[in-house]
VOLUM-277292 format. One record per residue (C-alpha): residue number from 1; residue in three letters; z, y, x. Coordinates in steps of 0.1 Angstrom, whole numbers, plus 5000, padded with zeros to 4 digits. Example, Ala and Ser with C-alpha at 12.3 -4.5 7.8 and 13.67 -1.06 7.14 Angstrom:
BEGIN
n res z y x
1 ALA 5078 4955 5123
2 SER 5071 4989 5137
//
This chain:
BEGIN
n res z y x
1 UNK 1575 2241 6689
2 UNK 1576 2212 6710
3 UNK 1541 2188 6715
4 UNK 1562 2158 6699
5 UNK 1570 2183 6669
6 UNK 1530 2196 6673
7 UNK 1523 2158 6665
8 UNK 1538 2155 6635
9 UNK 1527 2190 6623
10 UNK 1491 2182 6628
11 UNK 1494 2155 6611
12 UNK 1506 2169 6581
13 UNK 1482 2195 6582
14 UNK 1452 2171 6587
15 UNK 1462 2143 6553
16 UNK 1466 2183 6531
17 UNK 1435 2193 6540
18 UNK 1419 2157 6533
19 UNK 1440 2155 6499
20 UNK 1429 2187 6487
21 UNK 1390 2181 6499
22 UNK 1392 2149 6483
23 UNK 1404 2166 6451
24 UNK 1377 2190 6445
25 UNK 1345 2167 6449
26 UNK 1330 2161 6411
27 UNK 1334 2132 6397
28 UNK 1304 2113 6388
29 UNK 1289 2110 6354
30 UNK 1305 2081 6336
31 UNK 1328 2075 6360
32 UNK 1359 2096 6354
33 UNK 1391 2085 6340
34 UNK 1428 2097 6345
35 UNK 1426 2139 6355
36 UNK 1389 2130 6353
37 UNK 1394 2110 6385
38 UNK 1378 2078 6391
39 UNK 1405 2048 6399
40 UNK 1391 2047 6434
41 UNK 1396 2084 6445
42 UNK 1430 2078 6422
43 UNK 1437 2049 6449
44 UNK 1427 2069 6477
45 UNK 1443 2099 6467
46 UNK 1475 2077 6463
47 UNK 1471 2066 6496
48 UNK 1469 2106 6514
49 UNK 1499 2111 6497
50 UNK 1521 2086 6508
51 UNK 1511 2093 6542
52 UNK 1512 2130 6538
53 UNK 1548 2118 6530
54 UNK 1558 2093 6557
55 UNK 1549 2127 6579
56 UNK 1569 2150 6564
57 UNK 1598 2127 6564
58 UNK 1592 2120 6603
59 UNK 1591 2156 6611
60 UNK 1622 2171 6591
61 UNK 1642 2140 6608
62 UNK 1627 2155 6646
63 UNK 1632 2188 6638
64 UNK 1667 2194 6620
65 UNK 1700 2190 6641
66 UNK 1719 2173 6611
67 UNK 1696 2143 6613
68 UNK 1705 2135 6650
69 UNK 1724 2099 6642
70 UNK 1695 2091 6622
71 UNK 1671 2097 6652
72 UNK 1692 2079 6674
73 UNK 1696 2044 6658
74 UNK 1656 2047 6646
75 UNK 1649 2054 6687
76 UNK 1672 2026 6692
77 UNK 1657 2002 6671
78 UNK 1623 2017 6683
79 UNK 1637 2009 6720
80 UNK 1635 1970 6712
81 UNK 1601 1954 6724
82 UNK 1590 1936 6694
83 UNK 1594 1966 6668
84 UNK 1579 1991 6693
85 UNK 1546 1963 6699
86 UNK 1549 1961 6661
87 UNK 1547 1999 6656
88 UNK 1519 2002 6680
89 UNK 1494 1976 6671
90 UNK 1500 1995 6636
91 UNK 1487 2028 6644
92 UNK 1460 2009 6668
93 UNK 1447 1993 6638
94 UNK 1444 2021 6620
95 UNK 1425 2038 6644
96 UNK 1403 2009 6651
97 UNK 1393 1996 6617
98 UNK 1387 2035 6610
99 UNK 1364 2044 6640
100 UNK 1348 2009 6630
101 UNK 1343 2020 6592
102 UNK 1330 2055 6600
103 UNK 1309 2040 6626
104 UNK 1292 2018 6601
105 UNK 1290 2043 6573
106 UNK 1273 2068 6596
107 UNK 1249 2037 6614
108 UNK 1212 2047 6617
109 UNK 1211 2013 6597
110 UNK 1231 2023 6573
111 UNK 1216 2049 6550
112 UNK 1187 2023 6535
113 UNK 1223 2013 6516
114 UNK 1221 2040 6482
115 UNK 1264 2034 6481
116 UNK 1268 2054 6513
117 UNK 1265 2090 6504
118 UNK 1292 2084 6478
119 UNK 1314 2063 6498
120 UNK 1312 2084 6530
121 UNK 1319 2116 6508
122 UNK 1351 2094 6493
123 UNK 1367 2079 6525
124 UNK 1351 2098 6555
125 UNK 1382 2124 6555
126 UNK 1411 2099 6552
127 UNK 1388 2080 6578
128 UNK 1388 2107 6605
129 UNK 1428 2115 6593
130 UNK 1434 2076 6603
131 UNK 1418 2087 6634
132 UNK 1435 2118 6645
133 UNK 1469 2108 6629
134 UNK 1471 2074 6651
135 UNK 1462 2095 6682
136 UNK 1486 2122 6672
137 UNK 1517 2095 6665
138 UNK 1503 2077 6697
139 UNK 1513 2109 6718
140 UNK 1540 2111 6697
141 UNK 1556 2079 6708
142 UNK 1549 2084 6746
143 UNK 1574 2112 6748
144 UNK 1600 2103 6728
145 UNK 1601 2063 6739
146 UNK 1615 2044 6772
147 UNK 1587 2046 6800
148 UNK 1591 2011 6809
149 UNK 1584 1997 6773
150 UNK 1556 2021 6769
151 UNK 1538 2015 6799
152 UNK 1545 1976 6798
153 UNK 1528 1974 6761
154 UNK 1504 2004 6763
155 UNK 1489 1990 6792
156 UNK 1480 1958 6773
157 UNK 1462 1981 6746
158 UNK 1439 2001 6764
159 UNK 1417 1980 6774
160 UNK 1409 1966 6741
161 UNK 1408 2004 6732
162 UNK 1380 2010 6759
163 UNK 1363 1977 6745
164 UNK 1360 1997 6712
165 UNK 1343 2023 6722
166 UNK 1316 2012 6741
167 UNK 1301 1992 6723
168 UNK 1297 2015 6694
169 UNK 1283 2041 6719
170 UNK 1256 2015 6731
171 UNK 1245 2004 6699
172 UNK 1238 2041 6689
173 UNK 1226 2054 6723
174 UNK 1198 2018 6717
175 UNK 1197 2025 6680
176 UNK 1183 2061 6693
177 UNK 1161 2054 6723
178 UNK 1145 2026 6704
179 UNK 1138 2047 6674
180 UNK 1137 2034 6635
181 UNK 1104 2010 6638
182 UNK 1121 1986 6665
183 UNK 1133 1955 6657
184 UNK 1165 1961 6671
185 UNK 1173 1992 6645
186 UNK 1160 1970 6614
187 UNK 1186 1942 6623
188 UNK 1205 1942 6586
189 UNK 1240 1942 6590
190 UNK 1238 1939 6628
191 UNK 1270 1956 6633
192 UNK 1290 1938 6614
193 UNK 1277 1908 6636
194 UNK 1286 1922 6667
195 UNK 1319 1934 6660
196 UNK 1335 1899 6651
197 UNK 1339 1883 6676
198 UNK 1349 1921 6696
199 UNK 1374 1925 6669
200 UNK 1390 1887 6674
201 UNK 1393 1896 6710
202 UNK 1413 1934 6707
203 UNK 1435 1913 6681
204 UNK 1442 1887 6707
205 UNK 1446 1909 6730
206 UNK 1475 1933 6719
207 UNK 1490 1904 6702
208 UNK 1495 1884 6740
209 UNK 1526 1906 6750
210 UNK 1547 1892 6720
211 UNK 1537 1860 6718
212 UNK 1530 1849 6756
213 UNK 1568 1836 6754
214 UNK 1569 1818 6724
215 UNK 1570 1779 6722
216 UNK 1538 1782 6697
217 UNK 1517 1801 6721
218 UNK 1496 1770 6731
219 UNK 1484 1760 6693
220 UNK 1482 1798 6686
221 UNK 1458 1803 6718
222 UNK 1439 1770 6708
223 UNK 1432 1784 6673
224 UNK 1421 1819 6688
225 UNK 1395 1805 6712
226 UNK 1383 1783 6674
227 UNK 1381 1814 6655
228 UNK 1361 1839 6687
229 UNK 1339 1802 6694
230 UNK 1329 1799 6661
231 UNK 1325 1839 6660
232 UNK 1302 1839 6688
233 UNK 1282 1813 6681
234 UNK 1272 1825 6647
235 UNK 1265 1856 6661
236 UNK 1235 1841 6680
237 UNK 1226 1816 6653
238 UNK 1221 1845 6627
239 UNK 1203 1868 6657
240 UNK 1186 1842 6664
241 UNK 1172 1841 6629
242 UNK 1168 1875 6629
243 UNK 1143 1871 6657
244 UNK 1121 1844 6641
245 UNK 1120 1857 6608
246 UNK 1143 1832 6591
247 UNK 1168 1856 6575
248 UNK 1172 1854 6538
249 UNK 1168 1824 6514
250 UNK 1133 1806 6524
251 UNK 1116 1780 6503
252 UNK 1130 1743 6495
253 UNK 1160 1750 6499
254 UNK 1169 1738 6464
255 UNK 1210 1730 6472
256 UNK 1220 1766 6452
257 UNK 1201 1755 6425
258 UNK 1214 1720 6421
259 UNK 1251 1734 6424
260 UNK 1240 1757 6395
261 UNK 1228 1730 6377
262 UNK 1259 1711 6378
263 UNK 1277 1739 6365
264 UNK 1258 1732 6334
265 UNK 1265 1695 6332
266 UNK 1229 1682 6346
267 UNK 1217 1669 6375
268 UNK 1186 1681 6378
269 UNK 1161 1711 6386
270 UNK 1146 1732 6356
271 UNK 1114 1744 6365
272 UNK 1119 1752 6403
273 UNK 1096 1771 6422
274 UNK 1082 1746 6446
275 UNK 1083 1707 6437
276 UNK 1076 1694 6479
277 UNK 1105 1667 6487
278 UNK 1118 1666 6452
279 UNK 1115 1635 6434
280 UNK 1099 1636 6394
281 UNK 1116 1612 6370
282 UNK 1125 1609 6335
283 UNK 1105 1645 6331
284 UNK 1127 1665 6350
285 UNK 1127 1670 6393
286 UNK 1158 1659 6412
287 UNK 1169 1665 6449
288 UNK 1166 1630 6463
289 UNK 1191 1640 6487
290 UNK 1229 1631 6482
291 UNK 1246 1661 6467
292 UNK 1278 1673 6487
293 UNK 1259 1705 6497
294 UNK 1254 1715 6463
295 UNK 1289 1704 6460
296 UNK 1303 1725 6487
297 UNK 1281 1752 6475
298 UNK 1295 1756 6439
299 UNK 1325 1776 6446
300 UNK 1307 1800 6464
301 UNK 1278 1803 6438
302 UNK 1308 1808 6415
303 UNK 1319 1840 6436
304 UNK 1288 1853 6453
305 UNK 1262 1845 6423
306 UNK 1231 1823 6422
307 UNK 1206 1852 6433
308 UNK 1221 1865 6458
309 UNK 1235 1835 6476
310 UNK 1219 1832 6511
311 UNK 1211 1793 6525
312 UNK 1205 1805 6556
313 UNK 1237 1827 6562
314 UNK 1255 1792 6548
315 UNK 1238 1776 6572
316 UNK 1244 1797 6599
317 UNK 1286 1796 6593
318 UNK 1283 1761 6588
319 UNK 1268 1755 6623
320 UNK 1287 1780 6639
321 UNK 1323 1756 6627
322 UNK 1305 1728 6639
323 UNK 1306 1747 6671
324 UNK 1341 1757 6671
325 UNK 1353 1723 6656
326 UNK 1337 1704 6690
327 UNK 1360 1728 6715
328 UNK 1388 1716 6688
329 UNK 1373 1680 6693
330 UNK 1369 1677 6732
331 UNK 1402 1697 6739
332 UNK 1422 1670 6715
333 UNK 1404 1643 6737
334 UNK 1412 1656 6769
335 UNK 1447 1664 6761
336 UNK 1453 1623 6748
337 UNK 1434 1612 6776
338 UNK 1401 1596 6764
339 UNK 1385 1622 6785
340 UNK 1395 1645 6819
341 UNK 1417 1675 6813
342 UNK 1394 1705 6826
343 UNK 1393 1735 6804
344 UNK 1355 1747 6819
345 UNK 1338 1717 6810
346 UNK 1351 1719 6776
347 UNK 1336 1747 6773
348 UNK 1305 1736 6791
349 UNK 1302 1715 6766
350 UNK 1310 1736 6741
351 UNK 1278 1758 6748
352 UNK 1253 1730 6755
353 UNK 1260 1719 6716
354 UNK 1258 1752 6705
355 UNK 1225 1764 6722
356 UNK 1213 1735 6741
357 UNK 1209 1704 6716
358 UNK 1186 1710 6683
359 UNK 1218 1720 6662
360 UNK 1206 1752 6674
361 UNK 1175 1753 6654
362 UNK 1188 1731 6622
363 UNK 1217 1762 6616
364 UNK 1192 1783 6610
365 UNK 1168 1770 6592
366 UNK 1185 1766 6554
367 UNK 1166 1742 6540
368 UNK 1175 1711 6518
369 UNK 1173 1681 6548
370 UNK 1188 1705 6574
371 UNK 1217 1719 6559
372 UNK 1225 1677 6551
373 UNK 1227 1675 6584
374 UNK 1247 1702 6596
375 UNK 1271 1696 6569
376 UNK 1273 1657 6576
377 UNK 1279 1671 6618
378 UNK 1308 1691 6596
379 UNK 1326 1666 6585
380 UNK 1318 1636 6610
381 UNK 1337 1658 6633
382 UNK 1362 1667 6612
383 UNK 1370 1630 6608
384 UNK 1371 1627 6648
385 UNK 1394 1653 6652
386 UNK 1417 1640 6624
387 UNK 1416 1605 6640
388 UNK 1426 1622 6677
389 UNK 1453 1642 6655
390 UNK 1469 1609 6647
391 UNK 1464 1623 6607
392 UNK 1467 1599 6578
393 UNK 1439 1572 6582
394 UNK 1432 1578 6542
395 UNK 1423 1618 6554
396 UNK 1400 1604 6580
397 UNK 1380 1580 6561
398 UNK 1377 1608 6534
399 UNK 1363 1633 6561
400 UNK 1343 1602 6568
401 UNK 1337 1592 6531
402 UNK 1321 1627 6525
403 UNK 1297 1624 6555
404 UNK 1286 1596 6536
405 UNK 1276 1620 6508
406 UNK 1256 1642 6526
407 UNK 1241 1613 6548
408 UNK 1248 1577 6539
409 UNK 1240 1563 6575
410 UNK 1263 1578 6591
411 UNK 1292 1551 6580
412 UNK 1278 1539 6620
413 UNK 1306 1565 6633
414 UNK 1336 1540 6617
415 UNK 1338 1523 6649
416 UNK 1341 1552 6674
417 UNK 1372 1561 6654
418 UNK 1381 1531 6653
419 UNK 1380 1530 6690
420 UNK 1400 1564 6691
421 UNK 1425 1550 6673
422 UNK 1427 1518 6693
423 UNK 1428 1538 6730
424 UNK 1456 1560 6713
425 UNK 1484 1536 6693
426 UNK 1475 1506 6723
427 UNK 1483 1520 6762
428 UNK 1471 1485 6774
429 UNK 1444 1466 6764
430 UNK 1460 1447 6738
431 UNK 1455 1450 6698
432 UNK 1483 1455 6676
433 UNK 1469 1435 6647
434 UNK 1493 1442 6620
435 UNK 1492 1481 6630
436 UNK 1453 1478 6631
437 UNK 1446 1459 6597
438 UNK 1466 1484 6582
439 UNK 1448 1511 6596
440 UNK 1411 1502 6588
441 UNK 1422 1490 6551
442 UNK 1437 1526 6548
443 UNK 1405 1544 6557
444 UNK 1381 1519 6546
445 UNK 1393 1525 6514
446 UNK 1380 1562 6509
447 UNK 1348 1553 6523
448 UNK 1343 1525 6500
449 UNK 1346 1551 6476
450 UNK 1322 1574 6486
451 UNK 1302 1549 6485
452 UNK 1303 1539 6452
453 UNK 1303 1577 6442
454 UNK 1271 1578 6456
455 UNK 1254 1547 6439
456 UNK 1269 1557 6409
457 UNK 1254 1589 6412
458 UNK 1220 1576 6416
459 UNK 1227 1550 6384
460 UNK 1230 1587 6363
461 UNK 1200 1601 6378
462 UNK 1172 1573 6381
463 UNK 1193 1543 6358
464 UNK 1196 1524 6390
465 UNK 1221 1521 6413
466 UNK 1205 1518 6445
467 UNK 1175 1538 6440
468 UNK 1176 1569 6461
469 UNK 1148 1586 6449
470 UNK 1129 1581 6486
471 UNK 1099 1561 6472
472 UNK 1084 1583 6446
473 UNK 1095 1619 6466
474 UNK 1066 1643 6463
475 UNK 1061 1650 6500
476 UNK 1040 1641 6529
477 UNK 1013 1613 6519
478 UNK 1017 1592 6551
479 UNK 1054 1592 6544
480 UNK 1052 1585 6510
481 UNK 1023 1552 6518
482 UNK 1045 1539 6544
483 UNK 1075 1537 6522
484 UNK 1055 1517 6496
485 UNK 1039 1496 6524
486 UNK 1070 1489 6545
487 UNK 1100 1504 6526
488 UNK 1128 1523 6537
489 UNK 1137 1503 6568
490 UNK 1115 1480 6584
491 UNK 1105 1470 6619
492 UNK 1072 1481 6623
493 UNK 1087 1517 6624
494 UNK 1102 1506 6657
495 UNK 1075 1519 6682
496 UNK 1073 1551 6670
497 UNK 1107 1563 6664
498 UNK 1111 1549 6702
499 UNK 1081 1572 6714
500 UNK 1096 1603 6697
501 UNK 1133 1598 6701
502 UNK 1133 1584 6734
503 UNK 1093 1590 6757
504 UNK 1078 1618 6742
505 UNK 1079 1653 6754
506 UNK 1063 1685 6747
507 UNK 1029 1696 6769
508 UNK 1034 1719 6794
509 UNK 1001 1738 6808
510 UNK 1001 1770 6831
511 UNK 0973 1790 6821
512 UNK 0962 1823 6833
513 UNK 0982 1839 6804
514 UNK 1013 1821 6820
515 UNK 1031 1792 6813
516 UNK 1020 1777 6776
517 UNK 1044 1755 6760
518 UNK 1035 1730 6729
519 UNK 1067 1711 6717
520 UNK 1044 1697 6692
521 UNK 1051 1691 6654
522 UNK 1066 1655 6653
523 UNK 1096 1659 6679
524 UNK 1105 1647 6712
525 UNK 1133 1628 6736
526 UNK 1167 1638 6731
527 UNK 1168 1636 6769
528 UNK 1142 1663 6771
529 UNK 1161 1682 6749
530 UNK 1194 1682 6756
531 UNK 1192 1668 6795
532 UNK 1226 1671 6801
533 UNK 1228 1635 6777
534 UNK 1219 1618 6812
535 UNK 1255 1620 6823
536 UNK 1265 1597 6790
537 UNK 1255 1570 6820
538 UNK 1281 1579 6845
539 UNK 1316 1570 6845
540 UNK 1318 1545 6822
541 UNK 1351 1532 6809
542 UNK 1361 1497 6797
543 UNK 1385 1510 6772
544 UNK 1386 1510 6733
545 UNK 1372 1542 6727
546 UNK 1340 1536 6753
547 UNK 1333 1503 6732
548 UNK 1334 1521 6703
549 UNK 1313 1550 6712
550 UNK 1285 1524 6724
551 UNK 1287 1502 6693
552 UNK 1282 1536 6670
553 UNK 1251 1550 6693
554 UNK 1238 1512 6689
555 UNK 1239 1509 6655
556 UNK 1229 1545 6645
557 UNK 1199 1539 6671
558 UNK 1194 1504 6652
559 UNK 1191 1521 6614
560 UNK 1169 1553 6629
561 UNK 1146 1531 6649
562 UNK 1136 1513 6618
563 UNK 1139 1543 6593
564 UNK 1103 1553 6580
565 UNK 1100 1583 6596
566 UNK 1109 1602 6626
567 UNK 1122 1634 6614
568 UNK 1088 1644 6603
569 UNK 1083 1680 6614
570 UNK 1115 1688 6638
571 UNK 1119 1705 6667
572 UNK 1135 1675 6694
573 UNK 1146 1644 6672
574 UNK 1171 1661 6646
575 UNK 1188 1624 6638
576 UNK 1204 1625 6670
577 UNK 1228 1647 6647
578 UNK 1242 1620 6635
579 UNK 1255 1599 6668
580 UNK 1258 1638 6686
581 UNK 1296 1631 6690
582 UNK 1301 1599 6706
583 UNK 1273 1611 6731
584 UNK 1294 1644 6737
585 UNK 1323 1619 6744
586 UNK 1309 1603 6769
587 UNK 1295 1633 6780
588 UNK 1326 1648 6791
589 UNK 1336 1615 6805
590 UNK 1303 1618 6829
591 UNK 1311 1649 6838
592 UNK 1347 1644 6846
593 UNK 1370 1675 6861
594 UNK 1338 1695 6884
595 UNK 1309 1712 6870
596 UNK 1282 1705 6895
597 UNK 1251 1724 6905
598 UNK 1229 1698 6885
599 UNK 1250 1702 6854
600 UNK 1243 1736 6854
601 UNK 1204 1735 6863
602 UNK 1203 1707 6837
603 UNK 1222 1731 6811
604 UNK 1205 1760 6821
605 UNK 1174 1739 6808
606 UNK 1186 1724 6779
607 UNK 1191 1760 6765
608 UNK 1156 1776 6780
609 UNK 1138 1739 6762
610 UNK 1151 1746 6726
611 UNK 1148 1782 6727
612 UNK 1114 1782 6734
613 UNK 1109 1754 6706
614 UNK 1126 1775 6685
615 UNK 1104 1804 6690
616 UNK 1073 1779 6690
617 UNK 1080 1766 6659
618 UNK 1087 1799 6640
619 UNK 1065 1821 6661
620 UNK 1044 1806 6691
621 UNK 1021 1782 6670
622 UNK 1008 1810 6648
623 UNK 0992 1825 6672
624 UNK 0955 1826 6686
//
């Protein structure tokens, strides 16, 4: 018998013996049902089969001289690139998604799951069959295949294949020195995290071949590097909460049970938990807050249930699209000009929203304000990137428009689009007028909208349409007296929201312990936060979109400098949130085409800055 013919033997052998091991394990009590087998193991059983098939089939066409033509024309077809990539990335997904499912049931984190002894005595042979069989068929195909195809596509494989490996044997060789008291063994679901992004990447990478020549590779390559951003970054937003403790549902968080609420026709809370930032009228307690969280929520309470929906793992997606959506966002603007094509600044920029501005710490936190404000970041740059796309101007004053509903002050953003818009339809410096009018009475008209959807809103839950609910909140006293005293917006505000948004920064002491580091409770300067923000100075443009930009930071600055509070409790000055994307515009703009040594110091700090305030917050100011 030849090794090709061996192959194919094996295989046989190896789905029998898993079909007939998979036959004799007793069913549970109360689970049993056709043949006193359950529909799962009837399922998987179905499955062994039709493989056990496929390979029986395969090996009487190799081994019997009558089926010769047949071999021939399936090696022929075989012979063609695409089919051959095709069959290959089959049988290497097998054996990856197997190795990654055995891996996980077998996990030293694994067996505090009660499911697992069941599930790994169900699937653990067809598992290890996957296994074997794609190795087996692997070997198969290397002798009975041209040598030029199979060292052209086989090549592109392996790495990915070596990729798969080693990180499973790191995570167990840590999982084992580090023994089951460290923190690193305790991390729930830590595998699955880890593997995400890994998994995007092997996709990507035995997909390349094929695709590399194809007119769609660009868009195809521009949604990859959205889809491994966005994995990434939510990898270290939920290990990041990991770290600090903020991992499951905390306290006033409320959104879930709002969204649940509305399910049932009301608008209000019944008999929640905690009452802080809620606001008590008519004898029931509302979220102040407009409601397109619990909006967006409501399908997913739907699927997932009310109990066992997790605010901060929302969170945590939520800011980790923000995070791909601005690499979508600064490589639209680069490639229409509004800012210099240059592929590692976008990226650059990329990371310094992701880990060095105070997005950072609001994705993980899970709470009713902060997820607003993610959310609002959501679809603010949604609306930007729909504007850059040249999309309807009614779909970008709805991405706008809903903003509105999660924070009503962000209607400042209008004219930055409307500067995008302006730099894109006019090459000089001269405005269409009929072109334009039509244009802002298009997506004007969805925002005016949302607006009224929001007054309207407060009209059914405090019989008034402009009462938000912000005066008689039950939360902090000195908010609540300055409110009463000044109102919502007033002047006097002025010197304070300066000192905290623009002057203040956190104490920095070296003591004999080491460096001590006090960010403080009330905030501090987006510049010391984020210092990159000093290049929004350099560079700058008299063109539509710069105007625009400005006018948007100026009136954003304008409302938040006489808003009644700061932020309250915040680690840097959280509203910079909602002006973050005309800064990163001009930004990139500041930047231009070279990333310079002081960019990098001044990222390098940005990131050091907010995760230290992070852990300060969280960890640092409970202790001694």
């Amino acid at each position: 018998m030849t090794i090709s013919a061996l192959m194919l033997f094996l295989t046989i052998i190896e789905g029998v013996a898993v079909f007939l091991q998979l036959l004799m394990i007793p069913s549970e009590t109360g689970n049993s049902g056709i043949f006193g087998f359950s529909n799962t193991r009837l399922m998987i059983l179905s499955v062994i089969l039709l493989g056990i098939m496929v390979s029986i089939t395969a090996f009487v066409l190799y081994g019997l001289p009558r089926f010769r033509n047949i071999r021939s024309r399936i090696r022929n077809w075989i012979q063609h690139e695409k089919p051959f990539f095709l069959l290959l990335f089959s049988l290497y997904t097998i054996f990856f998604f197997s190795v990654q499912i055995l891996f996980l049931i077998y996990s030293p984190v694994r067996p505090w799951d009660s499911s697992n002894q069941a599930l790994a005595l169900r699937i653990s042979g067809l598992l290890i069959w996957g296994v074997l069989s794609a190795l087996q068929i692997f070997q198969f195909l290397r002798f009975n295949t041209d040598q030029e195809i199979w060292n052209k596509l086989f090549k592109s494989l392996l790495p990915p294949a070596i990729f798969l490996i080693l990180p499973n044997m790191i995570y167990g060789f840590l999982c084992w020195i580090l023994g089951p008291n460290s923190w690193f063994f305790r991390i729930e679901h830590f595998e699955w995290y880890f593997f995400l992004p890994l998994q995007c990447f092997l996709i990507w990478k035995t997909m390349q071949p094929v695709l590399r020549n194809q007119d769609a590779y660009p868009k195809i390559q521009t949604i990859f590097m959205f889809l491994q951003i966005t994995l990434i970054t939510f990898i270290v937003y939920r290990m990041t909460g990991q770290w600090v403790g903020r991992w499951n549902t905390p306290s006033k968080s409320y959104w879930q049970f709002l969204a649940d609420a509305f399910f049932r026709g009301e608008l209000f809370l019944t008999d929640p938990d905690t009452t802080h930032d809620l606001t008590f009228y008519n004898g029931h307690w509302f979220v102040p807050n407009p409601p397109l969280p619990a909006i967006i929520m409501m399908p997913l309470i739907k699927i997932f249930g009310l109990w066992t929906f997790n605010t901060t793992l929302f969170s945590s997606w939520i800011g980790a699209i923000n995070t791909g959506l601005m690499y979508l966002i600064l490589k639209k603007a680069s490639q229409k000009g509004l800012t210099p094509k240059n592929p590692s600044s976008i990226l650059w920029l990329t990371v310094i929203f992701a880990v060095g501005t105070n997005h950072w710490w609001l994705s993980i936190l899970g709470q009713m304000w902060f997820i607003s404000q993610v959310l609002t970041v959501t679809f603010c740059e949604l609306a930007v990137l729909c504007v850059l796309s040249e999309k309807l101007p009614f779909v970008t004053g709805s991405m706008l428009g809903l903003a509105i509903l999660a924070r009503p002050n962000v209607f400042t953003l209008y004219p930055f689009l409307l500067g995008i818009f302006c730099f894109i339809q006019n090459e000089k410096p001269k405005i269409y007028w009929r072109r334009l009018i039509q244009w802002v009475i298009r997506s004007v008209f969805p925002i005016v909208i949302a607006g009224f959807l929001l007054l309207y809103y407060n009209l059914l839950r405090f019989n008034s349409w402009f009462d938000f609910g912000y005066v008689t909140i039950h939360g902090a006293s000195w908010i609540i007296s300055a409110v009463k005293e000044f109102g919502m917006f007033h002047p006097h505000f002025i010197k304070t929201n300066a000192s905290v948004m623009l002057f203040h920064i956190p104490q920095i002491r070296i003591t004999s312990n080491g460096i001590n580091f006090n960010p403080g409770m009330m905030g501090y300067s987006i510049f010391f936060m984020t210092p990159p923000l000093f290049f929004i100075f350099r560079r700058i443009r008299k063109n539509w979109w710069n105007l625009g930009a400005w006018i948007s930071i100026i009136l954003s600055i304008s409302l938040l400098l006489m808003y009644h509070n700061t932020g309250a409790e915040q680690v840097g000055f959280r509203y910079v949130m909602d002006f973050i994307l005309p800064l990163f515009f001009l930004m990139a703009q500041g930047i231009g085409k070279k990333i310079t040594i002081v960019l990098i110091i001044l990222t390098i700090t940005a990131i050091l800055i907010n995760a230290g305030s992070i852990y300060w917050w969280f960890l640092g100011r409970a202790l001694p």
